[in-house]
C-alpha positions in Angstrom: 110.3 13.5 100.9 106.9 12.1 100.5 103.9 15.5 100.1 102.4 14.3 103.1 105.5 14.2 105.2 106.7 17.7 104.4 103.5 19.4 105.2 103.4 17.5 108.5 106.9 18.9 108.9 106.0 22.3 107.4 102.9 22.2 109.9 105.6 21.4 113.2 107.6 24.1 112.2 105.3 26.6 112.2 104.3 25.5 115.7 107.7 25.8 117.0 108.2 29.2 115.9 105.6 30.6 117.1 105.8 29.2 120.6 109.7 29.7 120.4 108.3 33.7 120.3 105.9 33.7 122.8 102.8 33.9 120.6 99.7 32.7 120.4 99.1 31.8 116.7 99.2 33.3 112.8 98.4 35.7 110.4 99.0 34.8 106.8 97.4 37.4 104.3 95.4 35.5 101.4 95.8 36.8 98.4 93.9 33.8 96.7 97.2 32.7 94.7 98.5 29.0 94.5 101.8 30.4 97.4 99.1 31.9 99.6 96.6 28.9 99.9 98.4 26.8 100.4 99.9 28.7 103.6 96.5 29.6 104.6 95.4 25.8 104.8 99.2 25.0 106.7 99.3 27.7 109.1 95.4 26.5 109.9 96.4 23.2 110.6 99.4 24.6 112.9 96.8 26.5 114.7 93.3 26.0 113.9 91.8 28.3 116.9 94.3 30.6 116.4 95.1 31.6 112.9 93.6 35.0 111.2 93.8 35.0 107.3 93.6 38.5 106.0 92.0 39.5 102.6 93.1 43.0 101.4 91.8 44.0 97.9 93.4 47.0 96.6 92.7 47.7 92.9 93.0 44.0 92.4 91.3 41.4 90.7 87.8 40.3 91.9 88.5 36.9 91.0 91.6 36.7 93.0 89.0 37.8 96.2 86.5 35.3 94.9 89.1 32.4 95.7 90.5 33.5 98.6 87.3 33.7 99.9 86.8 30.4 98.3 89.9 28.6 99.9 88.4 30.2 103.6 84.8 28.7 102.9 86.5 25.8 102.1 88.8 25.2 105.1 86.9 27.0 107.5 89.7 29.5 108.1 88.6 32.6 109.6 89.4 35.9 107.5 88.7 39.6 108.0 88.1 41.3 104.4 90.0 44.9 104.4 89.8 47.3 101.7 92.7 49.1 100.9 91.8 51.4 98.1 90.8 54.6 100.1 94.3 54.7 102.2 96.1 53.9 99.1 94.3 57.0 97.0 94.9 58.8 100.2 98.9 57.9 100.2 99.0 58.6 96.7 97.3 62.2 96.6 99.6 63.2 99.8 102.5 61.9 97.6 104.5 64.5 95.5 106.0 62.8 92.1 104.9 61.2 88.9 101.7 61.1 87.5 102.9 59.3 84.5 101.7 55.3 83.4 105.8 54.3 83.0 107.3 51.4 84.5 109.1 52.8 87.1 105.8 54.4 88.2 103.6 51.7 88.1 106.0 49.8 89.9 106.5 52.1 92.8 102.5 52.2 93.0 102.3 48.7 93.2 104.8 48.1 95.9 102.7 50.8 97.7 100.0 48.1 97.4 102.5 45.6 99.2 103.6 47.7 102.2 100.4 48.8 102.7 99.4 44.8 103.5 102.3 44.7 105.7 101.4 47.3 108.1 97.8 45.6 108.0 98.9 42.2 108.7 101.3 43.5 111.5 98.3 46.0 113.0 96.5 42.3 113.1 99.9 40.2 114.3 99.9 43.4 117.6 96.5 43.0 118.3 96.3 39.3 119.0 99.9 38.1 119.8 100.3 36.8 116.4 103.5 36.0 114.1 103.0 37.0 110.6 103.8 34.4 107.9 104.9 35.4 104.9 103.9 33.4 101.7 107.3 33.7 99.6 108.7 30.3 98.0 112.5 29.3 97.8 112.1 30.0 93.9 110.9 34.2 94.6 113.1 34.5 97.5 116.3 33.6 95.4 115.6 36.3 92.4 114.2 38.5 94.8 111.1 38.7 93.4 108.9 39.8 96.2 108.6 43.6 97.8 111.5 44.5 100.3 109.5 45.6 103.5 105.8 44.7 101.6 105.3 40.8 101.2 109.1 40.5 102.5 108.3 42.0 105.7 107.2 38.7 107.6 108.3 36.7 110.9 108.7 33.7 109.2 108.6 31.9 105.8 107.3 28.2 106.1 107.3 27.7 102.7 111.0 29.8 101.8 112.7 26.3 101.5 110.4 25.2 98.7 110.7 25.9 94.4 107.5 26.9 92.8 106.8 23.1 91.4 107.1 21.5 95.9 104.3 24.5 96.3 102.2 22.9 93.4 102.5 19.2 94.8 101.9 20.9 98.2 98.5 22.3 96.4 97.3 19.3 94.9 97.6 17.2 98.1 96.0 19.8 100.6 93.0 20.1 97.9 93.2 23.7 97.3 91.0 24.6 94.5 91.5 23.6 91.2 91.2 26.9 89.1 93.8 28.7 92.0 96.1 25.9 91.2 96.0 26.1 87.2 95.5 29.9 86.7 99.0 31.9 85.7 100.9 33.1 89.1 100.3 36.7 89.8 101.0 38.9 92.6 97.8 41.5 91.6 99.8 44.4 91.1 98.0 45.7 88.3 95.6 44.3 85.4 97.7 41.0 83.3 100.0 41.2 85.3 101.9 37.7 85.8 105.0 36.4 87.7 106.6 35.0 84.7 105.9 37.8 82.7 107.6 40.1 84.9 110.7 37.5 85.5 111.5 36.7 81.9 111.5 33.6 82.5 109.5 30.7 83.6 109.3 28.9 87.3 110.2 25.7 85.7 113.4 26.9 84.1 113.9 28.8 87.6 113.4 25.9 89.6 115.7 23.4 87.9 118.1 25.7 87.8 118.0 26.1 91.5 117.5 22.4 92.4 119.5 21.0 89.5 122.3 24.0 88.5 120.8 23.1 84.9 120.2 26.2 82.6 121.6 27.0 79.2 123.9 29.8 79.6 122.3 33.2 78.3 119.8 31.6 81.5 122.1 31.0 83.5 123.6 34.4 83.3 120.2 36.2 84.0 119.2 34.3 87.1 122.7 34.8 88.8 122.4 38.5 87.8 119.0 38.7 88.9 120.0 36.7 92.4 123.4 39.3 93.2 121.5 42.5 92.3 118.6 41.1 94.9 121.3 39.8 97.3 120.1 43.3 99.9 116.5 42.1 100.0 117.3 38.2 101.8 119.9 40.4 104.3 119.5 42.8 107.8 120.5 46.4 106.7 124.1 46.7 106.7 125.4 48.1 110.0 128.5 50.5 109.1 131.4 49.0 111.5 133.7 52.3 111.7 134.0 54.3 114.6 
């Protein structure tokens, strides 16, 4: 399918959701990453009186604010800018648990950072009869790279069907900035932090195995790991069936 054709149908779809629910329009939260631009700019074209990106810095990088802020001047999207660093401290003091800098902490920090941009997206989504759109691609979905109830925690996920390298293509043709489009994926969760680091693995490698089945086999082994341990985040909560 032809770039220009699939965001038309990307664009459709998102229209169709949304009036299928009864809603008026769309909040996508902009993070100013490649995944979340390029929603931005879709979900504006789906509704361009009616779309609301959110910027939410929380100990993240200034340049990451810089071109989100860069992608809305460009567009003409309208954004509301919300701190999140004094509810997160807040959270944290009222917290009981580590103090320590290990991985498990710092992870559990950083998915604080996540949910806290869910309940600000939905407090947004309430207010003006808005769906939230999440910005996960096909390629994070399948590993489960993404925060269960943070960035996960969406209505609907127009770009979920796509690997890393459609988002890219989607990029280049919608015009999103050059330096958003070249700079290392990164959720933000804390400084040098990158997608690829954190996956062991590259998106390329990830996406031909999941368009292709093509990986050598020590790969292989780690993404199909990687996608059954994450099988709970892409599913409802079980519901126990005994009586």
């Amino acid at each position: 399918m032809e770039v220009e054709q699939l965001a038309r149908k990307i664009v459709l779809w998102i229209q169709e959701q949304v009036s299928a629910a009864g809603c008026k329009g769309v909040v996508v939260g902009m993070s100013g990453g490649l995944d979340s631009s390029v929603l931005a700019v879709l979900c504006y074209r789906a509704f361009p009186k009616n779309m609301l990106g959110v910027i939410m810095p929380c100990y993240s990088s200034r340049e990451d604010e810089e071109h989100a802020l860069a992608v809305a001047s460009k567009f003409a999207i309208p954004t509301k800018v919300v701190a999140l660093e004094p509810v997160f401290d807040t959270l944290l003091k009222a917290l009981p648990g580590d103090t320590s800098e290990s991985s498990v902490s710092r992870l559990a920090k950083a998915n604080l950072k996540a949910r806290l941009r869910m309940l600000t997206l939905y407090y947004f989504a309430n207010q003006l009869k808005y769906l939230v759109a999440g910005a996960g691609n096909r390629s994070e979905l399948a590993v489960g790279y993404f925060t269960k109830y943070g960035d996960g925690g969406v209505d609907i996920l127009p770009l979920g069907n796509l690997v890393k390298r459609q988002v890219r293509e989607l990029a280049n043709f919608l015009g999103i900035p050059q330096p958003i489009i070249d700079k290392p994926p990164s959720a933000g969760l804390w400084p040098g932090q990158t997608d690829e680091g954190e996956l062991g693995l590259s998106y390329d490698e990830l996406d031909r195995y999941l368009v292709a089945g093509e990986a050598p086999s020590g790969l292989r082994q780690k993404i199909e790991s990687m996608i059954a341990a994450s099988a709970h985040k892409r599913l409802p909560p079980p519901v126990a069936s005994f009586q």
